[in-house]
PDB file of N, CA, C and O in Angstrom:
ATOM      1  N   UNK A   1     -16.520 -18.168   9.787  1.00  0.00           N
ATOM      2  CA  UNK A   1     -16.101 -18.251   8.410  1.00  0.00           C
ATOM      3  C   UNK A   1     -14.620 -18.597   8.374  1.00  0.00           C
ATOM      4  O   UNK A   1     -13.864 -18.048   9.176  1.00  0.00           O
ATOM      5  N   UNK A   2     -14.157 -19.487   7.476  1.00  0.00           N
ATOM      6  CA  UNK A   2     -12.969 -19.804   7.055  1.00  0.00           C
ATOM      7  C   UNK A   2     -12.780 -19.078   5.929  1.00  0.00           C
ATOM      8  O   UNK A   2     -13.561 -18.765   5.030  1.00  0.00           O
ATOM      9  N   UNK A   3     -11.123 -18.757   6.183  1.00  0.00           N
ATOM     10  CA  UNK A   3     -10.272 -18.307   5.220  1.00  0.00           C
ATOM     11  C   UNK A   3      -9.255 -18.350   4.854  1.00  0.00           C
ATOM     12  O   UNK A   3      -8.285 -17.793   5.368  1.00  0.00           O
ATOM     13  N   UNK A   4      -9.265 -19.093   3.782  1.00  0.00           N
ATOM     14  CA  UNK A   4      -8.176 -20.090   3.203  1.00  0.00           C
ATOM     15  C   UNK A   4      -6.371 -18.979   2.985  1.00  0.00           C
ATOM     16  O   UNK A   4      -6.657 -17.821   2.683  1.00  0.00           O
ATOM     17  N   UNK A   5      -5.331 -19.131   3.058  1.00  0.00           N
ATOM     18  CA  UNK A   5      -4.178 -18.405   2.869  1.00  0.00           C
ATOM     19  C   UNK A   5      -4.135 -18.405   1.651  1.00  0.00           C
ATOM     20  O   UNK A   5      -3.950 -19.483   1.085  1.00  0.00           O
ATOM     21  N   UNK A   6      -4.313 -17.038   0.778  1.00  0.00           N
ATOM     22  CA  UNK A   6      -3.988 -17.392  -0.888  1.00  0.00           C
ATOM     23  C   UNK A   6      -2.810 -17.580  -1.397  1.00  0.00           C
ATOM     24  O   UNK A   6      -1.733 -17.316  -0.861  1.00  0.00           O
ATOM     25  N   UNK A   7      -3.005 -18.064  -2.495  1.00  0.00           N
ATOM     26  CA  UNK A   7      -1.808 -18.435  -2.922  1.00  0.00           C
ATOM     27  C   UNK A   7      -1.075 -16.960  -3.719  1.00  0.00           C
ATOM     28  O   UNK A   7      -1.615 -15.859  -3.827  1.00  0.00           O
ATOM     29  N   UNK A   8       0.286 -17.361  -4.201  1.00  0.00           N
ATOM     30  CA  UNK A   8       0.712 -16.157  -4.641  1.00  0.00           C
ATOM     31  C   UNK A   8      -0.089 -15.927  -6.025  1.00  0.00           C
ATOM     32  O   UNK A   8      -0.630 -16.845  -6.642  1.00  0.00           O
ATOM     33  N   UNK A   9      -0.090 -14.344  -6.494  1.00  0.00           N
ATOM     34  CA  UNK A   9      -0.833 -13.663  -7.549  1.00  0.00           C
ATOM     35  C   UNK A   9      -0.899 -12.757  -7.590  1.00  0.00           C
ATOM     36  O   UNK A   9      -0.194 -12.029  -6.892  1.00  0.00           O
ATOM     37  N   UNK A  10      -2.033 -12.188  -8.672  1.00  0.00           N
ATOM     38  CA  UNK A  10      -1.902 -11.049  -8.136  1.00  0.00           C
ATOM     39  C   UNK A  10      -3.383 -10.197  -8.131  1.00  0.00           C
ATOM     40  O   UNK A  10      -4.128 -10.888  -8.824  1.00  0.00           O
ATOM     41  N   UNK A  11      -3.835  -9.479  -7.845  1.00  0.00           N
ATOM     42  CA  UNK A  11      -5.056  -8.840  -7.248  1.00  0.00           C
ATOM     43  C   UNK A  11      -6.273  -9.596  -8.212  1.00  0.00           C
ATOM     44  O   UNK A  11      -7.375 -10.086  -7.967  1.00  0.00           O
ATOM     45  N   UNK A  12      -5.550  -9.430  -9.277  1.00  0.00           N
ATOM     46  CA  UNK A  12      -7.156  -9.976  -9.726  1.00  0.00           C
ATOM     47  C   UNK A  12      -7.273 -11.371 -10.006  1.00  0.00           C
ATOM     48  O   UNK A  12      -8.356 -11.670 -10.510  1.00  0.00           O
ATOM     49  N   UNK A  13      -6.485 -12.299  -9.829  1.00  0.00           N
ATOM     50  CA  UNK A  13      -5.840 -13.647  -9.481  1.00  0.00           C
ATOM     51  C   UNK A  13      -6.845 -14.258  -8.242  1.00  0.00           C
ATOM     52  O   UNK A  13      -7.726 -15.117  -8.266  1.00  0.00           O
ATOM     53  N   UNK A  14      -6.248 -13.337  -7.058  1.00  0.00           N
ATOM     54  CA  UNK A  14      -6.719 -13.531  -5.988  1.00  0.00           C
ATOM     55  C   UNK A  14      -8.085 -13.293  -5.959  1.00  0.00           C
ATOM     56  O   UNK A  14      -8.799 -14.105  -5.370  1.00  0.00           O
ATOM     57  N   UNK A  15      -8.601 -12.261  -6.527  1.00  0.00           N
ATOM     58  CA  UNK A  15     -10.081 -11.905  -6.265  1.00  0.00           C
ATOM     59  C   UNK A  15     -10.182 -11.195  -4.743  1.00  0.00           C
ATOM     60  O   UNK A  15     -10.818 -11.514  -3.738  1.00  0.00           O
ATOM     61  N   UNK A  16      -9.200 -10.009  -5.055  1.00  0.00           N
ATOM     62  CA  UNK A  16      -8.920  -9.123  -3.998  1.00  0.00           C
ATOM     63  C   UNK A  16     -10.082  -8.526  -4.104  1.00  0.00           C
ATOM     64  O   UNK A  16     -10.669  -8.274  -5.156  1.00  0.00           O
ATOM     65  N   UNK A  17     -10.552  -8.210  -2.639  1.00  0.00           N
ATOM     66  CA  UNK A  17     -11.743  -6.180  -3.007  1.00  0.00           C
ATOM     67  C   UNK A  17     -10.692  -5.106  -2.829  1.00  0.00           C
ATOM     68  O   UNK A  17      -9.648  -5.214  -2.185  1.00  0.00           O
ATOM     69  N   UNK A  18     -11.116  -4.089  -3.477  1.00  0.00           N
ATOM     70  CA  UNK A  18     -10.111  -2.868  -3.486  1.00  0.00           C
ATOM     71  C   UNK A  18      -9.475  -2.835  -2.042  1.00  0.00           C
ATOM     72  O   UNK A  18      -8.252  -2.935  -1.941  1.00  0.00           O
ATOM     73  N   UNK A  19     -10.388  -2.677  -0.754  1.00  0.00           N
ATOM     74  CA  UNK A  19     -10.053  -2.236   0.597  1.00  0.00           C
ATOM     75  C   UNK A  19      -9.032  -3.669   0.930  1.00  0.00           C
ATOM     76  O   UNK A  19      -8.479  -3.535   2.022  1.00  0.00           O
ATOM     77  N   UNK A  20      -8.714  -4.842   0.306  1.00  0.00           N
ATOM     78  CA  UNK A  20      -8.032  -5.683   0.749  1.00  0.00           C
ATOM     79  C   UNK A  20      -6.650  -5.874   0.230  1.00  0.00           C
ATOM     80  O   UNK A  20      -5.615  -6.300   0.742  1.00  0.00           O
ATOM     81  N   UNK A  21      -6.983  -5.400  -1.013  1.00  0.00           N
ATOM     82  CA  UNK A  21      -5.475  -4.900  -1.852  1.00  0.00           C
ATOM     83  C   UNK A  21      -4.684  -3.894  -1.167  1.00  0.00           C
ATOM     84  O   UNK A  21      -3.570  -4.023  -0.659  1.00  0.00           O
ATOM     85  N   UNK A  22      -5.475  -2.816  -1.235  1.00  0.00           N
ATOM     86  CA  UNK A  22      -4.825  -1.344  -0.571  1.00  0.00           C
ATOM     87  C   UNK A  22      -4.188  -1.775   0.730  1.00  0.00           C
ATOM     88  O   UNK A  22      -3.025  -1.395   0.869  1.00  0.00           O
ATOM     89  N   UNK A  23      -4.904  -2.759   2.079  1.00  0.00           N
ATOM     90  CA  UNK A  23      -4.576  -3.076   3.007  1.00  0.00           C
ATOM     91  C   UNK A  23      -3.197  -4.058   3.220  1.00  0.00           C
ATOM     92  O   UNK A  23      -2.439  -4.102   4.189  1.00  0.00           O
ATOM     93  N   UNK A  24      -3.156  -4.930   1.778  1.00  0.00           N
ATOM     94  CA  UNK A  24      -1.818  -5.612   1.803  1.00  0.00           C
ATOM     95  C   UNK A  24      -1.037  -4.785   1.174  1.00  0.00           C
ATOM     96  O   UNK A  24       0.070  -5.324   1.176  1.00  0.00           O
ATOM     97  N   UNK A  25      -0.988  -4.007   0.756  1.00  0.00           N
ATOM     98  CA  UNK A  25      -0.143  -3.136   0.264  1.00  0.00           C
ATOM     99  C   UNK A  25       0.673  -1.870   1.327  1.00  0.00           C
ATOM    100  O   UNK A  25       1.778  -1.367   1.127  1.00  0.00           O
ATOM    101  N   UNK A  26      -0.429  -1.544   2.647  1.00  0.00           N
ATOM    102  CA  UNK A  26       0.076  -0.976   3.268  1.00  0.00           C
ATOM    103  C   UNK A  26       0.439  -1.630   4.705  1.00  0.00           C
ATOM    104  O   UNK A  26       1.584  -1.928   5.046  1.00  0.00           O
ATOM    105  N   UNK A  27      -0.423  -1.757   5.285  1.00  0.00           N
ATOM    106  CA  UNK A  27      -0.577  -1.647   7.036  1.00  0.00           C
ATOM    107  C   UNK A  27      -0.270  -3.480   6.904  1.00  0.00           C
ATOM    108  O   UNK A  27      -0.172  -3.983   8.024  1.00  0.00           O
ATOM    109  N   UNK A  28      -0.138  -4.334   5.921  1.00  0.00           N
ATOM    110  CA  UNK A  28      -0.016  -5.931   5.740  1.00  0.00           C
ATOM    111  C   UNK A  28       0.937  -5.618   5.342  1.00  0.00           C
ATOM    112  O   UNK A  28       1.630  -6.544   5.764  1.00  0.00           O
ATOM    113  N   UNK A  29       1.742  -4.853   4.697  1.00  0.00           N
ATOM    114  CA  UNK A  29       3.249  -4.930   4.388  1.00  0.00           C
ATOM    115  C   UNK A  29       4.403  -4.499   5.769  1.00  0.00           C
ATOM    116  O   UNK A  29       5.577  -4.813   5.970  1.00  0.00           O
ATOM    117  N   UNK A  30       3.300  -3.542   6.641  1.00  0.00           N
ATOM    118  CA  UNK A  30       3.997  -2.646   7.606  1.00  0.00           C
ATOM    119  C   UNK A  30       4.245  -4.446   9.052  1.00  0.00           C
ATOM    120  O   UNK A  30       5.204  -4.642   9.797  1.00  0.00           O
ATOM    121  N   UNK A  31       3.042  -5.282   8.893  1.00  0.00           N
ATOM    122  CA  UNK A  31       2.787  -6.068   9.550  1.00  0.00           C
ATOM    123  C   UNK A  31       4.279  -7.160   9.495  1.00  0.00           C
ATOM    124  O   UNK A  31       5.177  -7.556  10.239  1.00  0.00           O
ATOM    125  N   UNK A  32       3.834  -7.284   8.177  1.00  0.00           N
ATOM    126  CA  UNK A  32       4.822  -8.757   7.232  1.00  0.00           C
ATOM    127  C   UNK A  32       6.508  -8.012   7.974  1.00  0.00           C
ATOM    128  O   UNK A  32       7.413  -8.793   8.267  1.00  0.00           O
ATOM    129  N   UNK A  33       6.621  -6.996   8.109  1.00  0.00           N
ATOM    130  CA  UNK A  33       8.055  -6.357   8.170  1.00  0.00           C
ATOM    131  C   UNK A  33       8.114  -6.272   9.861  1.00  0.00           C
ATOM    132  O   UNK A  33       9.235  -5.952  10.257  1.00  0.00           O
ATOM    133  N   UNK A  34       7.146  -6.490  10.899  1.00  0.00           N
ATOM    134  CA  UNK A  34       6.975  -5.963  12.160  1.00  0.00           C
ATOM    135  C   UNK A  34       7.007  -5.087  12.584  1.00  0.00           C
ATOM    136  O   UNK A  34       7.512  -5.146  13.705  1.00  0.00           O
ATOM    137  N   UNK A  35       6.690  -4.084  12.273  1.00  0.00           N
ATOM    138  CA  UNK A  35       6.447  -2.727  12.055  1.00  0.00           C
ATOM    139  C   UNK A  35       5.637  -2.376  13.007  1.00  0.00           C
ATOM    140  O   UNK A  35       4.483  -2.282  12.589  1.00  0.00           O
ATOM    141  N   UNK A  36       5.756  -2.141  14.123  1.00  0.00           N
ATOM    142  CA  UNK A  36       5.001  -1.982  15.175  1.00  0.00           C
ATOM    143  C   UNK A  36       4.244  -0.906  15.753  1.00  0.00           C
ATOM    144  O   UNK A  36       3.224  -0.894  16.442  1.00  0.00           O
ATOM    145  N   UNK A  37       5.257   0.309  15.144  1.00  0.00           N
ATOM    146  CA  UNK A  37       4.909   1.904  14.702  1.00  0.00           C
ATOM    147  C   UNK A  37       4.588   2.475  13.646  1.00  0.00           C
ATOM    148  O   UNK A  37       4.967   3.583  13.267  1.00  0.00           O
ATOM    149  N   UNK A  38       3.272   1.130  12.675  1.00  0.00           N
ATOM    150  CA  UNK A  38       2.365   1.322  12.197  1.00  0.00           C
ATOM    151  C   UNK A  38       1.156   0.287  11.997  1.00  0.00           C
ATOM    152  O   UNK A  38       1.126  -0.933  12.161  1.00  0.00           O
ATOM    153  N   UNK A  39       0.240   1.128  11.616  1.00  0.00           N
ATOM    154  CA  UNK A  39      -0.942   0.280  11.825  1.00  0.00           C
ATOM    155  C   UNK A  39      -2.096   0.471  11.388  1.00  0.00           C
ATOM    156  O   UNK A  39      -2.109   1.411  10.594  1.00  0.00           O
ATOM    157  N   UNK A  40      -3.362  -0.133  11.594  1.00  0.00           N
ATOM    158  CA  UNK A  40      -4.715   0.839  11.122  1.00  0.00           C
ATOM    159  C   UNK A  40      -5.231   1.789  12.532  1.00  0.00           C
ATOM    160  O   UNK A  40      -4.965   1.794  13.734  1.00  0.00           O
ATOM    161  N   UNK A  41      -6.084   2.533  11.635  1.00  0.00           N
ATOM    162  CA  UNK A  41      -7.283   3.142  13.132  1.00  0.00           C
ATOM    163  C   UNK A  41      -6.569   4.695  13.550  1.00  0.00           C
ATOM    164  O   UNK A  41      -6.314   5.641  12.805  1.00  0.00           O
ATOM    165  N   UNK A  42      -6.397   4.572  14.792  1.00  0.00           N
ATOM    166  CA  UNK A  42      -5.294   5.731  15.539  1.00  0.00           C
ATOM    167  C   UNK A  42      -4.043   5.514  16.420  1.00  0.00           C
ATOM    168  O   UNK A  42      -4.043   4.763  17.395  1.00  0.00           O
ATOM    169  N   UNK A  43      -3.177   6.096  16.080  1.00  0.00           N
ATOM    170  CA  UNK A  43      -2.384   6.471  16.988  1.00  0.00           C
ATOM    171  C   UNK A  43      -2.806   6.672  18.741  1.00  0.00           C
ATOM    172  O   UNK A  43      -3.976   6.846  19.082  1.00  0.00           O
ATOM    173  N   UNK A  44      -1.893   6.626  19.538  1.00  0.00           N
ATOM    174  CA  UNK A  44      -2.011   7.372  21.425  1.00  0.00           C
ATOM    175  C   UNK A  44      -2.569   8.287  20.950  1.00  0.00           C
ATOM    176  O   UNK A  44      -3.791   8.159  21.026  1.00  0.00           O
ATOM    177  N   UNK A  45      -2.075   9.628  20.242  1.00  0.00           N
ATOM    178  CA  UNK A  45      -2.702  11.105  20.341  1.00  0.00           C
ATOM    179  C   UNK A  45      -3.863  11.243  18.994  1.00  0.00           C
ATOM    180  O   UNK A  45      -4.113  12.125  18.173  1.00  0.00           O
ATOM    181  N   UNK A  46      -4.377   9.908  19.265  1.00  0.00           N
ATOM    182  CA  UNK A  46      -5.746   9.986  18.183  1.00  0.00           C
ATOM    183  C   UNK A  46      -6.047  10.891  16.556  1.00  0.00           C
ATOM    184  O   UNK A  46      -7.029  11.375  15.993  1.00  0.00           O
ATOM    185  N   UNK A  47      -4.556  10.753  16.266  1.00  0.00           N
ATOM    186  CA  UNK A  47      -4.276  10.670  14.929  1.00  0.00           C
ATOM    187  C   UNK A  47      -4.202   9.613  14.237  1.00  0.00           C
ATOM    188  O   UNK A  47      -3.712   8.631  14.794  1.00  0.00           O
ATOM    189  N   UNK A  48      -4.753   9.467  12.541  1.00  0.00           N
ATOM    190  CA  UNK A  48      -4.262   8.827  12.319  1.00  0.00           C
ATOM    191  C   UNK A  48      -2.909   7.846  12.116  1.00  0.00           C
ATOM    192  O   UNK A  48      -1.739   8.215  12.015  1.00  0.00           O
ATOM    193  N   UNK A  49      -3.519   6.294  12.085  1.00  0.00           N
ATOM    194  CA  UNK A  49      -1.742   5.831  12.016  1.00  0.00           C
ATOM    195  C   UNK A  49      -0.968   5.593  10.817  1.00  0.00           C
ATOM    196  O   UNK A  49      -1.614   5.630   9.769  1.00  0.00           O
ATOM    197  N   UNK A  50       0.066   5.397  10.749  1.00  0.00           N
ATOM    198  CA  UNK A  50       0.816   5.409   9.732  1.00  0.00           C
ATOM    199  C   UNK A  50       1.264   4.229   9.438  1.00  0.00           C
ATOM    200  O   UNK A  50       1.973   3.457  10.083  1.00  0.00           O
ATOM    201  N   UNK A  51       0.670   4.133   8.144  1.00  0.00           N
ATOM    202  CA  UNK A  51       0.113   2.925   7.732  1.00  0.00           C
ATOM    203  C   UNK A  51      -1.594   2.917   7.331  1.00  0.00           C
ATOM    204  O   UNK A  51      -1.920   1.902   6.716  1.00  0.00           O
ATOM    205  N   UNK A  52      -2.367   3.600   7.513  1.00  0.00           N
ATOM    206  CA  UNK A  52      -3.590   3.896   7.636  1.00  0.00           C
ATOM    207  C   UNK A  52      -3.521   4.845   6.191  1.00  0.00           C
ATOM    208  O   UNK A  52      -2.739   5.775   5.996  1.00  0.00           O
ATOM    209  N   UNK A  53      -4.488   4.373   5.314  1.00  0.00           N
ATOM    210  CA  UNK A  53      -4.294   5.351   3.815  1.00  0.00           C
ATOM    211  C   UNK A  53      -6.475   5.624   4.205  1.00  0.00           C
ATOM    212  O   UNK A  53      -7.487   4.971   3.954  1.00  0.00           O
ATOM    213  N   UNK A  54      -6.205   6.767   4.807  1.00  0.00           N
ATOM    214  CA  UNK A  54      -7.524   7.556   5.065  1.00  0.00           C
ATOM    215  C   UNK A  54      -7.158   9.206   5.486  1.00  0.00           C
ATOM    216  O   UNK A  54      -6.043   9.571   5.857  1.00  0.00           O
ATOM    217  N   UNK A  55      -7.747   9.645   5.414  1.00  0.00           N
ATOM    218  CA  UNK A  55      -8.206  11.112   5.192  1.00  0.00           C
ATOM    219  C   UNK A  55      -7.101  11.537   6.516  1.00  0.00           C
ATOM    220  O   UNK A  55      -7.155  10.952   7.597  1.00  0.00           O
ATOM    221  N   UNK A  56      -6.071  12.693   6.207  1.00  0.00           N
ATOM    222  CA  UNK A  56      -5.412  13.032   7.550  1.00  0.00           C
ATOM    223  C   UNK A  56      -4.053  12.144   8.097  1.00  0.00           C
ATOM    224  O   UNK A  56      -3.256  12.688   8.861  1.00  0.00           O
ATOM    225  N   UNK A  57      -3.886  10.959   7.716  1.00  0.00           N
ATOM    226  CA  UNK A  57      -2.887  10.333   7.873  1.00  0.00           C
ATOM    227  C   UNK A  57      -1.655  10.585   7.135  1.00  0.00           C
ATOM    228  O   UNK A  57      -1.796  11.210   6.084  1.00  0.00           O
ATOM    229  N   UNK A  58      -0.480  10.231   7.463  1.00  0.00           N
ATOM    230  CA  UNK A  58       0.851  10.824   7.029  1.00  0.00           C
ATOM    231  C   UNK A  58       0.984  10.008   6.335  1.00  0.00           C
ATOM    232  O   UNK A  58       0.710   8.834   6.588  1.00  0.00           O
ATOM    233  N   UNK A  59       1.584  10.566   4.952  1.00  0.00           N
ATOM    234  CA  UNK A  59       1.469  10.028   3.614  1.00  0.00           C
ATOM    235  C   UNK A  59       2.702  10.419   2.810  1.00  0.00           C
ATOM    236  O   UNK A  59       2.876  11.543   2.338  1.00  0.00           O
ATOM    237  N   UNK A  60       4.047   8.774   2.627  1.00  0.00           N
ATOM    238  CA  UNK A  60       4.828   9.233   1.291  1.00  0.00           C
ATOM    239  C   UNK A  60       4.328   8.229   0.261  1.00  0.00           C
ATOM    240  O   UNK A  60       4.330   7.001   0.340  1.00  0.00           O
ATOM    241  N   UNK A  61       3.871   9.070  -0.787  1.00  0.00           N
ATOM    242  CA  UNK A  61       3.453   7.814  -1.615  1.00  0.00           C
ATOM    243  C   UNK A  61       4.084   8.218  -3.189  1.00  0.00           C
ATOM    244  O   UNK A  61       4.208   9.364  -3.620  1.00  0.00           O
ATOM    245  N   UNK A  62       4.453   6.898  -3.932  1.00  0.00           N
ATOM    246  CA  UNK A  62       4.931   7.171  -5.179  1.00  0.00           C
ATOM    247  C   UNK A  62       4.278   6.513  -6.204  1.00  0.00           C
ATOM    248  O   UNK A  62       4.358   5.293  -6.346  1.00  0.00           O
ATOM    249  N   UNK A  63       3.641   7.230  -6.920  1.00  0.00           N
ATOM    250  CA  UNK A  63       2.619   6.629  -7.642  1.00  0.00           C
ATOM    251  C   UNK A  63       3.392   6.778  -9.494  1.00  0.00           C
ATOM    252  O   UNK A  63       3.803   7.719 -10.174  1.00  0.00           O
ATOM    253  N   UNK A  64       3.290   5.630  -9.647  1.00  0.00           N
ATOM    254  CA  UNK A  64       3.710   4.929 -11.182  1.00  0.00           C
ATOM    255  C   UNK A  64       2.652   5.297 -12.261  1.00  0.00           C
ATOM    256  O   UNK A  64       1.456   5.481 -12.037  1.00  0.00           O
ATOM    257  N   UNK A  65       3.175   5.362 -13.270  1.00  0.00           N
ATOM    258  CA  UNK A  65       2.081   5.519 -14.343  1.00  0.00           C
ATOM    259  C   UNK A  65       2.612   4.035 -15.375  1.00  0.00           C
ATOM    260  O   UNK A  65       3.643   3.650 -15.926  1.00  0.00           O
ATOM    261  N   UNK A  66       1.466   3.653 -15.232  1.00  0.00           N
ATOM    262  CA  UNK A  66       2.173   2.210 -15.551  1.00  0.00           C
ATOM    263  C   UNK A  66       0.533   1.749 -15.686  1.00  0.00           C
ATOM    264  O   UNK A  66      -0.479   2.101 -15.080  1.00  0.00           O
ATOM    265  N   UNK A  67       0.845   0.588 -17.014  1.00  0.00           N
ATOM    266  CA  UNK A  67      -1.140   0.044 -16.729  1.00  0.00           C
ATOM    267  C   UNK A  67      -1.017  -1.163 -16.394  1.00  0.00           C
ATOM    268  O   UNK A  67      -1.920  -1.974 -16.602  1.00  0.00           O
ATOM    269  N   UNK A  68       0.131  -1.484 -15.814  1.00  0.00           N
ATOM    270  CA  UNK A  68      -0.098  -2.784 -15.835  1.00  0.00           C
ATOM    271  C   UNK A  68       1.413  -2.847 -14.612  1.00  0.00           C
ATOM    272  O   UNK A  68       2.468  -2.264 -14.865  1.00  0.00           O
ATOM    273  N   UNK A  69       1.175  -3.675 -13.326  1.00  0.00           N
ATOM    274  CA  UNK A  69       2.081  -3.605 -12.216  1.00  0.00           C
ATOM    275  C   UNK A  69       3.368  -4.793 -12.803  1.00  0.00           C
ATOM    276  O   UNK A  69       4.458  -4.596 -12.266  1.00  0.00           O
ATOM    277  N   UNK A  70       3.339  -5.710 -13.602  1.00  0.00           N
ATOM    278  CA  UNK A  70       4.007  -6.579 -14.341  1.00  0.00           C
ATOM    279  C   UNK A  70       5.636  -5.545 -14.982  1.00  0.00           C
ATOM    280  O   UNK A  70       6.788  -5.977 -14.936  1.00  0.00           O
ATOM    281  N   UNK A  71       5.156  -4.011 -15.581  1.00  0.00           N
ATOM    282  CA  UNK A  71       6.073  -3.763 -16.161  1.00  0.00           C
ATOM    283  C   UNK A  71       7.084  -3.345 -15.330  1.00  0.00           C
ATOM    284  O   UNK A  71       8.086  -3.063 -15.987  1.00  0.00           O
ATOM    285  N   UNK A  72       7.277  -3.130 -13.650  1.00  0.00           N
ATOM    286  CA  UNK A  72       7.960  -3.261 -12.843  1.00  0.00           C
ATOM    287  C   UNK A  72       9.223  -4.267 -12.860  1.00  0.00           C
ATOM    288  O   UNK A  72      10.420  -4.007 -12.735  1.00  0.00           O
ATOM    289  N   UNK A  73       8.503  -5.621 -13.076  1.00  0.00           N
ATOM    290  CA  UNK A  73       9.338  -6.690 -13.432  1.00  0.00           C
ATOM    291  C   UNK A  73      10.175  -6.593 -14.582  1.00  0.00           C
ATOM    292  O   UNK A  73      11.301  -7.083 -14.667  1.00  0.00           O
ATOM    293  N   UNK A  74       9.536  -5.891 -15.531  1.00  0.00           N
ATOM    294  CA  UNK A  74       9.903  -6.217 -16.890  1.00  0.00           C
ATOM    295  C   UNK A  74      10.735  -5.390 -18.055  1.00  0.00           C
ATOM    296  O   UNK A  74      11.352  -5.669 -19.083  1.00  0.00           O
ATOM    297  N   UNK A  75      10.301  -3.902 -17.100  1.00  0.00           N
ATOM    298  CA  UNK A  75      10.606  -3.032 -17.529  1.00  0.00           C
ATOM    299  C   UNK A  75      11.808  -2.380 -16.391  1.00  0.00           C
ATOM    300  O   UNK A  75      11.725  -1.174 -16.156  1.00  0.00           O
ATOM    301  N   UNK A  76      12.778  -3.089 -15.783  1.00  0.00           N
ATOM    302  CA  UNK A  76      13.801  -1.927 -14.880  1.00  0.00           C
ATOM    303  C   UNK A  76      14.448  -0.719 -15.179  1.00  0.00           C
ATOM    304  O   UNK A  76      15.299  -0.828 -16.061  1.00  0.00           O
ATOM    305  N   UNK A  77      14.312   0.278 -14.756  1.00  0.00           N
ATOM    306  CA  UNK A  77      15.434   1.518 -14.900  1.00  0.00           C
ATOM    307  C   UNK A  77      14.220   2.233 -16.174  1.00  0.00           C
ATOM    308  O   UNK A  77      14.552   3.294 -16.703  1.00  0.00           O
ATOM    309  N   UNK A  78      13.230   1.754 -16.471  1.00  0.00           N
ATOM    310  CA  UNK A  78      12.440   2.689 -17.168  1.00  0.00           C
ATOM    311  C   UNK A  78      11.732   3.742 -16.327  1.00  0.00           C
ATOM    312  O   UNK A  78      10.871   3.359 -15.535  1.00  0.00           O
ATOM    313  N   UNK A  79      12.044   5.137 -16.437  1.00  0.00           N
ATOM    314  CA  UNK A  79      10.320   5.766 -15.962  1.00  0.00           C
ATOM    315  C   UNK A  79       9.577   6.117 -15.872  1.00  0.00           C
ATOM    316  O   UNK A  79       9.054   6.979 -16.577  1.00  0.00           O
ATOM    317  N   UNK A  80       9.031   5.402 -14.588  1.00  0.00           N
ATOM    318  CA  UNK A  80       7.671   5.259 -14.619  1.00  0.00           C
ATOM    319  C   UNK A  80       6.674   6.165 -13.483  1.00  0.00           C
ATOM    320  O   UNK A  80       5.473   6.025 -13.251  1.00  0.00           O
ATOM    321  N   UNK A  81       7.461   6.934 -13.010  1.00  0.00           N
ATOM    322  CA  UNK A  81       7.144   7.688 -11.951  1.00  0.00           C
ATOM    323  C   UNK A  81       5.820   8.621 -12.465  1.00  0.00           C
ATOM    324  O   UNK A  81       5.960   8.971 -13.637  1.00  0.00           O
ATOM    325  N   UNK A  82       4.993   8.934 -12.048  1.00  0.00           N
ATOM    326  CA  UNK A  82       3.609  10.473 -12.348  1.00  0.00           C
ATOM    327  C   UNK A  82       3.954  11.227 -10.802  1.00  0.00           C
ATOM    328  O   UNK A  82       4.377  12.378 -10.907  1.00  0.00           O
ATOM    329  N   UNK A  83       3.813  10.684  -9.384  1.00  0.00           N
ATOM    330  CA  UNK A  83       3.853  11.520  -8.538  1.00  0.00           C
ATOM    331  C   UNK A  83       4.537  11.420  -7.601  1.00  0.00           C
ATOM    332  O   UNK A  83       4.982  10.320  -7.270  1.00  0.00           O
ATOM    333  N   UNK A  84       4.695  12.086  -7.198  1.00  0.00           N
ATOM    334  CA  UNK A  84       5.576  11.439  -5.560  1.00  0.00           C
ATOM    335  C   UNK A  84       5.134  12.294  -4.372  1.00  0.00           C
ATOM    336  O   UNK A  84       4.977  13.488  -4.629  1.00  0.00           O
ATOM    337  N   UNK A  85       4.891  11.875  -3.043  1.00  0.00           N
ATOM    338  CA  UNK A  85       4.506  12.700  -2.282  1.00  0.00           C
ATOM    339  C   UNK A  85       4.789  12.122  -1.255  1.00  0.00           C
ATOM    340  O   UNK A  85       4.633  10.922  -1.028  1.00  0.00           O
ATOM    341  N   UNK A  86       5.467  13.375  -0.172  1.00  0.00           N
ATOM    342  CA  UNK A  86       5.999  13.136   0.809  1.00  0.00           C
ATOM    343  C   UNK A  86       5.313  13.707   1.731  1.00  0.00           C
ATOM    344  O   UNK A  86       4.526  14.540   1.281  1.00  0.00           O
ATOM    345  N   UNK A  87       5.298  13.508   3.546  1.00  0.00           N
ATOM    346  CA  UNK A  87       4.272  14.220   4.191  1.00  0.00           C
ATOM    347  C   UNK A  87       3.247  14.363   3.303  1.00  0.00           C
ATOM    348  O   UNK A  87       2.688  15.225   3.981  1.00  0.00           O
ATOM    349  N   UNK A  88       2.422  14.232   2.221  1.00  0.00           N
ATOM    350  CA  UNK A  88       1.027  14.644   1.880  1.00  0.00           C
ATOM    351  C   UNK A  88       2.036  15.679   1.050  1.00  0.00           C
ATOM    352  O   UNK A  88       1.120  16.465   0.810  1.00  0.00           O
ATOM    353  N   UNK A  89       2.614  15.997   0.733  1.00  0.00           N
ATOM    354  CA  UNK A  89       2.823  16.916  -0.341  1.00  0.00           C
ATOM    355  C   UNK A  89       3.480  16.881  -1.371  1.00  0.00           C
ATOM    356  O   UNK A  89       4.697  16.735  -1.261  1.00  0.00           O
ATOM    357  N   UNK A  90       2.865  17.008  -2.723  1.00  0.00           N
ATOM    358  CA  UNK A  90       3.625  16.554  -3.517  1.00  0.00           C
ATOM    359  C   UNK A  90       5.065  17.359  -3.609  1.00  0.00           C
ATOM    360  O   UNK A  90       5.183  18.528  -3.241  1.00  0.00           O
ATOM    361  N   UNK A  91       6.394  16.381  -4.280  1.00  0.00           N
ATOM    362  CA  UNK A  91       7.366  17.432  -4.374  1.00  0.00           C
ATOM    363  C   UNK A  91       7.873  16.621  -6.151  1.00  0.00           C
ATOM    364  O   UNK A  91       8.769  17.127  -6.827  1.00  0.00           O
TER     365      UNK A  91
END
């Protein structure tokens, strides 16, 4: 199977599946940057890796309340923050 390089857009542009979005968003961003000490799957000591958004893996994540990823652009210095979590915990 061929697969064409998309062009720029955005998820639903592209005709992303969820697991391909989430993946450029993490472990394809960790890639794009060379990030070598992260990745999918496991780690040497068969932990998850970081970069890996599954059950058990080390997790800072900042999640926006926003309905629409555009108001990033549009909206600066507004916020937009709901969670933030560091190690897996929210603070």
């Amino acid at each position: 199977m061929i697969r064409l390089r998309p062009q720029p857009g955005n998820v639903l542009q592209q005709h992303l599946a969820l697991d391909e979005a989430i993946a450029a968003a993490t472990v394809g961003g960790a890639r794009a940057l060379r990030r070598h000490d992260v990745g999918s799957g496991l780690d040497a000591g068969g932990r998850p890796a970081k970069g890996s958004l599954v059950v058990g893996a080390p997790a800072d994540l900042h999640v926006l309340d926003t309905a629409n990823a555009i108001d990033l652009a549009y909206r600066p210095g507004m916020p937009m923050t709901w969670r933030t979590f560091v190690a897996g915990e929210q603070v």
